[in-house]
C-alpha positions in Angstrom: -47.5 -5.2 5.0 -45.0 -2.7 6.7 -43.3 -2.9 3.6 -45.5 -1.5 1.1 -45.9 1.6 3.1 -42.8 3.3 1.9 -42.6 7.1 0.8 -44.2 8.0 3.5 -42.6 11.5 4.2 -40.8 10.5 7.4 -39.1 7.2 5.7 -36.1 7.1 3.2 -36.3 4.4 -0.2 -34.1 5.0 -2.4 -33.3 2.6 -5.5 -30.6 2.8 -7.4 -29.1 1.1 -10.5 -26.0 1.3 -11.8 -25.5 0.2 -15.4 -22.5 0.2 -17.8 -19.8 -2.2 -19.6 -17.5 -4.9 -17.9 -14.6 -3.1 -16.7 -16.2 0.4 -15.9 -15.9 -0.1 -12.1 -19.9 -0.7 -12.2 -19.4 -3.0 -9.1 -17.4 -1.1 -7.2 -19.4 1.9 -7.7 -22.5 -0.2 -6.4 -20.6 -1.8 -3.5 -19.0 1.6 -2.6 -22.7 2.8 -2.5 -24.1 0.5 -0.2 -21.2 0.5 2.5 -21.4 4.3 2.6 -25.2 3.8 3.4 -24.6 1.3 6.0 -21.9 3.7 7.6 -24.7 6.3 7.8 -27.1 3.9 10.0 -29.5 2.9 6.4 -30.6 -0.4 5.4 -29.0 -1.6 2.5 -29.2 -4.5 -0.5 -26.8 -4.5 -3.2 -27.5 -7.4 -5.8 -24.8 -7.3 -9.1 -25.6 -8.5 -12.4 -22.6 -9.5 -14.5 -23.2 -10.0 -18.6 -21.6 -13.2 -20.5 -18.4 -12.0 -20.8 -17.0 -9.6 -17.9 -14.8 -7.0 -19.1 -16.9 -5.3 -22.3 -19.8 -7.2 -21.5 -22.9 -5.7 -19.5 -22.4 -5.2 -16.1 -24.9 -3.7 -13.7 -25.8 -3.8 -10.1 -29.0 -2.5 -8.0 -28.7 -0.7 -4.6 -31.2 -0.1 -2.3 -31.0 2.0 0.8 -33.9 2.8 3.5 -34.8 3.2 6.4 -36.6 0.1 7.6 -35.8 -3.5 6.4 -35.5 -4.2 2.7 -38.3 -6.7 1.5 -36.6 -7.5 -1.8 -33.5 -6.9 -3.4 -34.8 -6.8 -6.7 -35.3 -3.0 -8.4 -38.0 -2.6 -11.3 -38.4 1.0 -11.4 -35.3 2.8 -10.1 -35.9 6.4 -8.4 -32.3 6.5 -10.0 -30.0 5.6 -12.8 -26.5 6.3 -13.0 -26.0 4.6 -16.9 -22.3 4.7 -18.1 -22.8 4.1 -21.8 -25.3 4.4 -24.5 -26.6 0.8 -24.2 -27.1 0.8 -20.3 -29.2 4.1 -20.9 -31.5 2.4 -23.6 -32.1 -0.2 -21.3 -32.7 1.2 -17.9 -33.7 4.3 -19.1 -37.1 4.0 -20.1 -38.0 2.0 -16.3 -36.9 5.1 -14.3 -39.3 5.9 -12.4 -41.1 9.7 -12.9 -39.8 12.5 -10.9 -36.7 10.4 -10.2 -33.1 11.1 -11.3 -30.8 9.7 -14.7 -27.1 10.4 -14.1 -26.1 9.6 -17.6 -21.6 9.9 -18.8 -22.0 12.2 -21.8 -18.8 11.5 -22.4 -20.1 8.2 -23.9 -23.6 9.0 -24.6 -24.5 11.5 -27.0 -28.1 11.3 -27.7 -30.6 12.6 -26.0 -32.4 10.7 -23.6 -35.6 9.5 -24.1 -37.7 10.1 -20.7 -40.2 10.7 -19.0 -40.7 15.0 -18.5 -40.3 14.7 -14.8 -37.1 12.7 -14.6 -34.3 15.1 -13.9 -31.4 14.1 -16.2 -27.8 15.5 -15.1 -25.3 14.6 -17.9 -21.8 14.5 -16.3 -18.5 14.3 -19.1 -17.2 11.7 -16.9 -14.6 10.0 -18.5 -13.0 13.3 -19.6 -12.7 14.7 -15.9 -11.4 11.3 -15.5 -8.6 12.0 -17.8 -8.0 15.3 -16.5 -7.6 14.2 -13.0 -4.8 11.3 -14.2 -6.9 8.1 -14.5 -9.3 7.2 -16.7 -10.2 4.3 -14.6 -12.0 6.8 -12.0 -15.0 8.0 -14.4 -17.1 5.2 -12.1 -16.1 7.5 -8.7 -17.1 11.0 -10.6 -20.4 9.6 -12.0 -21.0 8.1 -8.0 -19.9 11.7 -6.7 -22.0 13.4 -9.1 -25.1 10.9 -7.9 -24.5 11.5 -4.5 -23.7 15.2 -4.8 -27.4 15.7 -6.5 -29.7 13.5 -4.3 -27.5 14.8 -1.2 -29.1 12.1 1.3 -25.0 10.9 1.4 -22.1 13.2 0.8 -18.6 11.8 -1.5 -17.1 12.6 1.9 -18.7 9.8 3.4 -18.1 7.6 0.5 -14.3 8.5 0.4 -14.3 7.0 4.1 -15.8 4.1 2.9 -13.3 3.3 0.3 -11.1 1.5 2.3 -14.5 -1.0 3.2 -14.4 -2.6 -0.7 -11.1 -1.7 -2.6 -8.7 -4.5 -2.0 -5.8 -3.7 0.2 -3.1 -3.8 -3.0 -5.2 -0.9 -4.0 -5.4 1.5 -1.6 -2.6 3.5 -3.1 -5.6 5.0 -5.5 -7.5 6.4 -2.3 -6.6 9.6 -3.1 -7.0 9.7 -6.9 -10.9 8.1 -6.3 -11.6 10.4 -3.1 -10.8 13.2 -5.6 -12.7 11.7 -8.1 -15.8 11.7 -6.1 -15.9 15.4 -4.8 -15.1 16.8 -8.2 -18.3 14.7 -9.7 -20.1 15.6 -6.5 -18.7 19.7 -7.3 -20.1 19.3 -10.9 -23.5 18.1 -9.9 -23.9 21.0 -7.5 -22.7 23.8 -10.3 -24.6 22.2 -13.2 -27.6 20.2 -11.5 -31.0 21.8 -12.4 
């Protein structure tokens, strides 16, 4: 099947999961991720996953983006992991899969991961440049930038232009705090990515 040829050198897969606690953005961050890849031409799937009680609960979503059709929306192994808090890590963590990427918020996680040697981890103090950029609520948009700023097959450029496509129109006033948010995660990745 067509499907199960993927990785070949000349075709793009790319899974994704993004993990964290009710009320972290997770969704967003997921949606914001698949509309910037269907801007840029890609196949997308996006499926959310919502824990028993929203906000504080678990929240996580799974993204993937290619180049031919998408066969199933479901991700077991994740080439990467963007996990927001300790508990998202511990579960998600140990499926990555080897040689792919962990983009874990040491501001909330303090251990050390537990991973595979060939996973590339990139810890990004997300919820303080949050702070230091006026809104805590942004740490989602720097851990997104950061993600996209170190796999570079989509820029936080491109995701900026897509924020209009999934925040509500009420608030589109916060354009320019999450546009921001993005390139500085993205800048980070670039100076500190190994």
């Amino acid at each position: 099947m067509r499907y199960e040829m993927r990785n070949t050198r000349d075709e793009f897969y790319e899974e994704v999961v993004i993990a964290g606690f009710g009320g972290q953005g997770i969704m967003l961050a997921g949606r914001l991720l698949a509309q910037t890849a269907m801007k840029a031409g890609k196949e997308v799937t996006y499926m959310p996953s919502y824990g028993a009680e929203v906000r504080g609960g678990t929240a996580n979503c799974m993204v993937i983006i290619a180049d031919e059709p998408i066969a199933c929306p479901v991700v077991g192994s994740p080439d990467s992991l963007i996990a927001m808090n300790k508990a998202s890590l511990e579960k998600f963590g140990p499926h990555i899969k080897n040689g792919g990427l962990l983009v874990m918020n040491s501001s909330l996680i303090d251990d050390e991961p537990k991973l595979d040697d060939t996973v590339q981890v990139l810890k990004v103090p997300a919820d303080e440049i949050a702070v230091q950029l006026g809104n805590a609520k942004v740490a989602n948009m720097v851990a997104l930038g950061a993600y996209l700023g170190k796999r570079g097959h989509l820029t936080a450029d491109a995701a900026a232009e897509a924020l209009p496509d999934v925040l509500a129109e009420r608030y589109h006033k916060t354009i320019p705090i999450n546009t921001e948010a993005l390139r500085r995660g993205a800048r980070f990745a670039q100076k500190h990515g190994r």
